[in-house]
N, C-alpha and C positions, 0 to 999 in steps of 0.2 A: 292218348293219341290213338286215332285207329289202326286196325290193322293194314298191313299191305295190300290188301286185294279187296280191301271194305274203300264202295265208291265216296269219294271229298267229295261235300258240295257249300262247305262252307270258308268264308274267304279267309279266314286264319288256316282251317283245314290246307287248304291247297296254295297257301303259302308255305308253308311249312314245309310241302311235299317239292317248292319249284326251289326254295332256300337248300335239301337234301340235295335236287339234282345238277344244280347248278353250277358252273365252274368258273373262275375270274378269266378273263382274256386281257390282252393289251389293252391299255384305255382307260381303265377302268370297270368298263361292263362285265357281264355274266352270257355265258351262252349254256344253254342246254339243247341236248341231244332228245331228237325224237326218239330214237329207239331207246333212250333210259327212259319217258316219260311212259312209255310203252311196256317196259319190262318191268314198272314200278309197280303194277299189275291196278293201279289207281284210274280214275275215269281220265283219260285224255283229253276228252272233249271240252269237260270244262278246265281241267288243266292249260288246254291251251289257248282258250278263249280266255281265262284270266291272264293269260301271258300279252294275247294281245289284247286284253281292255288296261294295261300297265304299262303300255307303249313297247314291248317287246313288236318285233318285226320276225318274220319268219323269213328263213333263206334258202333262196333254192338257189340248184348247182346248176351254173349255166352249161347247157351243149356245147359243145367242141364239135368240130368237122375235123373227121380225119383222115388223111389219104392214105393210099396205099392200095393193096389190092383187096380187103376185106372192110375196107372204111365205110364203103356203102350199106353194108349190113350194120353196123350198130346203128341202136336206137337210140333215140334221141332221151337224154337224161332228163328233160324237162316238160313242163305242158303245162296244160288249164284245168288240169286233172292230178296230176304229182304233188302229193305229201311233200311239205318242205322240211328240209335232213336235220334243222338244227332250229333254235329261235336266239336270239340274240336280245339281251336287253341291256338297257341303258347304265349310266350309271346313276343309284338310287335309289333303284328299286328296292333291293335287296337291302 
């Protein structure tokens, strides 16, 4: 098996690595954490494009409006641009 910080680009390789990070959730499925696929110190890029070419879906945290007197300063949690926090995948895969 490779090292930790040696880049996967093979699809047993980075199965292996999304099988380590991955957690069961209600359902059935599996979700993993961007910031473990991040700290696995492994290439993310293709980690996460094999997540979704395997039907994982990526999820972002919707914005909230909040009131009060300092609501208008937070920023917005979300965009066209925001890494999503988590990837979610089916049950199956794994």
């Amino acid at each position: 098996m490779p090292s930790s910080s040696a880049p996967v680009t093979d699809d047993d390789s980075i199965r292996a690595v999304v099988v380590r990070l991955a957690r069961p959730v209600a359902g059935g499925g599996h979700v993993i954490e961007r910031a473990a696929i991040r700290a696995a110190g492994a290439d993310c890029a293709a980690i996460e494009a094999w997540i979704v070419a395997h039907a994982g879906t990526p999820e972002r945290i919707e914005s909230t409006s909040r009131r009060g007197l300092h609501g208008d300063q937070v920023q917005s949690t979300s965009g066209p641009n925001r890494a999503p926090r988590r990837f979610v995948l089916p049950i199956g895969v794994l």
